[in-house]
N, CA, C and O of each residue as an XYZ file, in Angstrom:
268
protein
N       0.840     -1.158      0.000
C       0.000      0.000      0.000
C       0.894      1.232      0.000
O       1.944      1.344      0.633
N       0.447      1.962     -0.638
C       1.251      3.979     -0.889
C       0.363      4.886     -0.402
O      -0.868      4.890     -0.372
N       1.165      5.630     -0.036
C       0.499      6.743      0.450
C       1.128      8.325     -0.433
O       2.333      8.564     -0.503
N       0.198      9.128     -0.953
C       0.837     10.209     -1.532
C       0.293     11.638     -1.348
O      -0.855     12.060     -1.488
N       1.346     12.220     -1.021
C       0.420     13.582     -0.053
C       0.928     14.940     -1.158
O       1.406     14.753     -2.277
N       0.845     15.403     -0.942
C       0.802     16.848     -1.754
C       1.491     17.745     -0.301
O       0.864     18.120      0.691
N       2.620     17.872     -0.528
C       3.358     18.879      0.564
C       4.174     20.069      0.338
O       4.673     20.044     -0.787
N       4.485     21.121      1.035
C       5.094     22.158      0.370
C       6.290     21.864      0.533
O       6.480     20.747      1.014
N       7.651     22.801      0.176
C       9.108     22.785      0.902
C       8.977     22.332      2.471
O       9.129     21.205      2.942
N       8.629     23.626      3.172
C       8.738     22.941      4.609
C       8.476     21.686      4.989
O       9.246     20.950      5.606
N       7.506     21.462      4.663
C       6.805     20.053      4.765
C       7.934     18.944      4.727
O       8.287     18.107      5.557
N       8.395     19.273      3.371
C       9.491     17.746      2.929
C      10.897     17.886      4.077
O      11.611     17.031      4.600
N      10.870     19.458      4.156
C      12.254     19.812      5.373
C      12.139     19.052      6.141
O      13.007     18.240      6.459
N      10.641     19.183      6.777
C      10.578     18.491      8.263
C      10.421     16.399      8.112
O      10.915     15.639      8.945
N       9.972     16.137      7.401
C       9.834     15.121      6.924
C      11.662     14.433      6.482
O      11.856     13.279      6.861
N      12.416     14.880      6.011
C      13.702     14.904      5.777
C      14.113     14.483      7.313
O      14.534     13.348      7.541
N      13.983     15.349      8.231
C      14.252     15.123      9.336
C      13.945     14.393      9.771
O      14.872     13.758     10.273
N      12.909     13.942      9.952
C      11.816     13.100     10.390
C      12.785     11.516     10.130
O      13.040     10.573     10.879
N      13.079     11.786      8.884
C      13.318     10.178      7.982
C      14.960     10.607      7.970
O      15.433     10.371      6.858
N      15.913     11.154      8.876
C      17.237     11.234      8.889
C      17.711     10.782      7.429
O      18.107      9.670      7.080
N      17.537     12.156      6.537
C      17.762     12.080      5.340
C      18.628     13.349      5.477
O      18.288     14.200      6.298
N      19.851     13.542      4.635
C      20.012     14.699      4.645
C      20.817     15.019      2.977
O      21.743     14.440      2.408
N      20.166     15.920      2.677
C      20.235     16.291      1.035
C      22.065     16.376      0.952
O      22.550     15.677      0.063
N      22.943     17.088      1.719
C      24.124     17.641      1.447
C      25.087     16.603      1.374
O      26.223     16.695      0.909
N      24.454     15.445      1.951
C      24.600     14.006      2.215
C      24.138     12.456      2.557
O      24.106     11.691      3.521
N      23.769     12.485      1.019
C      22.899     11.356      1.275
C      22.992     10.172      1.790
O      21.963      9.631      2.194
N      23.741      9.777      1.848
C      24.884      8.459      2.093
C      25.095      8.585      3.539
O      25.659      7.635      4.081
N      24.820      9.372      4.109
C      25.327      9.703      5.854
C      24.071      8.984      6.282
O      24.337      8.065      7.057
N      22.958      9.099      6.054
C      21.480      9.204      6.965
C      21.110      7.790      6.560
O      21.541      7.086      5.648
N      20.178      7.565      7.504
C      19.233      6.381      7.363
C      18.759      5.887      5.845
O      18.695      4.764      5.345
N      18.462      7.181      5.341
C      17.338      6.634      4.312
C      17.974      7.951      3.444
O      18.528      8.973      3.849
N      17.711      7.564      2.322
C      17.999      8.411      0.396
C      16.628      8.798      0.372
O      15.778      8.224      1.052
N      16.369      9.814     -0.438
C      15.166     10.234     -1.259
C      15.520     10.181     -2.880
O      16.473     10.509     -3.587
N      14.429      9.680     -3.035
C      14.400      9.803     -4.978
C      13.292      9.996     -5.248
O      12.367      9.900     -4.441
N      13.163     10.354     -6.633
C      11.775     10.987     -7.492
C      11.539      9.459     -8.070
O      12.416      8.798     -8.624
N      10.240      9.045     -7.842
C       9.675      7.976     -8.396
C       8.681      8.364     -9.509
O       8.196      9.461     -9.232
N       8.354      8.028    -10.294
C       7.229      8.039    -11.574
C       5.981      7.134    -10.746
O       6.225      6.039    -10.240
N       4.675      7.754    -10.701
C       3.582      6.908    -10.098
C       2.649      7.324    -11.424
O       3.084      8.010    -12.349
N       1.161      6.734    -11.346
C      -0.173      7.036    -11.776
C      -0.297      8.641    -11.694
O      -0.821      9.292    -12.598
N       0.263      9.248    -10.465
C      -0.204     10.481     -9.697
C       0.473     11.377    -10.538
O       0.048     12.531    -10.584
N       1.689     10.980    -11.377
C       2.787     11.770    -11.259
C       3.819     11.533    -10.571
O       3.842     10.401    -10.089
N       5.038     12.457    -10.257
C       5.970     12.279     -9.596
C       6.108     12.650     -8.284
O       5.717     13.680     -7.735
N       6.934     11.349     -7.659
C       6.484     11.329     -5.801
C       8.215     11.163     -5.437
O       9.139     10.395     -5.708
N       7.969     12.420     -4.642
C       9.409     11.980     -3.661
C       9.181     10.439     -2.786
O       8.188     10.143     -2.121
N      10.093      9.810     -2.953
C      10.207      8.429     -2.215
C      11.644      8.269     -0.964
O      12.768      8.752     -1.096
N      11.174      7.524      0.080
C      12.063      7.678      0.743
C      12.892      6.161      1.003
O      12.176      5.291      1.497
N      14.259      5.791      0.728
C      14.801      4.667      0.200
C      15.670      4.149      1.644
O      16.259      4.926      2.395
N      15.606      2.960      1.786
C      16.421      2.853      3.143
C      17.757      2.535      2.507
O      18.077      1.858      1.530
N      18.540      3.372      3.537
C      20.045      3.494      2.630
C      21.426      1.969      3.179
O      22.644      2.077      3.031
N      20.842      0.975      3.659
C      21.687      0.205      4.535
C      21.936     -1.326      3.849
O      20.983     -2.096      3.972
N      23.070     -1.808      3.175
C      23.054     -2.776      3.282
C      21.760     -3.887      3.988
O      21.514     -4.138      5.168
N      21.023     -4.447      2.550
C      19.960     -5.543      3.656
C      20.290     -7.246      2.838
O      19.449     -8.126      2.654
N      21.801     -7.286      2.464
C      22.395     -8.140      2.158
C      22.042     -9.261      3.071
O      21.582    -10.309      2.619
N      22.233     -9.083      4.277
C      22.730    -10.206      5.435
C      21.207    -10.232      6.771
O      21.252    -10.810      7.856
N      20.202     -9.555      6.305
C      18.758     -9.623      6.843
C      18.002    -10.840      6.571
O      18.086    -11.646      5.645
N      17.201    -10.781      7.654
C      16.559    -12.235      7.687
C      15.341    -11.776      6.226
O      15.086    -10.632      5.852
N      14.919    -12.756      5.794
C      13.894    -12.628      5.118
C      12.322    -12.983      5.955
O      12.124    -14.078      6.483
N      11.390    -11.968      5.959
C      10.364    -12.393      6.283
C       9.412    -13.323      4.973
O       9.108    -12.954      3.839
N       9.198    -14.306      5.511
C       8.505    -14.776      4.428
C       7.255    -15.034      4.362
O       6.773    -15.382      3.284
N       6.353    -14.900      5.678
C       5.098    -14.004      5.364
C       4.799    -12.846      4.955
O       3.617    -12.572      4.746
N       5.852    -11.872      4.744
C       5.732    -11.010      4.127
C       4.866     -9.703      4.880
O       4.532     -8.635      4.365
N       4.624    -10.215      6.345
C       3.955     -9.280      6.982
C       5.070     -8.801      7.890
O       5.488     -9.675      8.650
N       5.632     -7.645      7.983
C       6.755     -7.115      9.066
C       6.307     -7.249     10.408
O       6.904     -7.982     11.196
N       5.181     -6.518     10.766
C       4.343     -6.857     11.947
C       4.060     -7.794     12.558
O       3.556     -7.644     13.671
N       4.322     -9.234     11.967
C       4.374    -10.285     12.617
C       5.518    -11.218     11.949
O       5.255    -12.279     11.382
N       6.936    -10.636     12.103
C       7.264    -11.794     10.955
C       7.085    -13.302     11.607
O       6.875    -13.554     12.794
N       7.208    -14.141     10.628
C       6.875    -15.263     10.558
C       7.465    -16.202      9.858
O       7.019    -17.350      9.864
């Protein structure tokens, strides 16, 4: 499921923060942002920036309970 909001500058500032992203350095923070192509148009997306080479696989596929 997606969620797509319509936000101004500030908005994405605080959200940036929010998601320890930081533009001057992307590679430092938790998570990357990129421009994705949707139905909607184009959506900032927020990318987790970490090696998930060596992560367990959930294979119910539900995070909330893996299984």
């Amino acid at each position: 499921m997606v969620e797509i909001y319509a936000i101004n500058a500030q908005q994405l500032a605080r959200l940036d923060k929010l998601e320890d992203y930081f533009h001057h350095a992307p590679d430092k923070g938790v998570y990357d942002r990129a421009v994705l192509a949707t139905r909607h148009g184009e959506a900032w997306c927020y990318l987790y920036n970490a090696n998930i080479d060596e992560s367990a696989l959930i294979s119910s596929g539900e995070w909330q309970d893996p299984r």
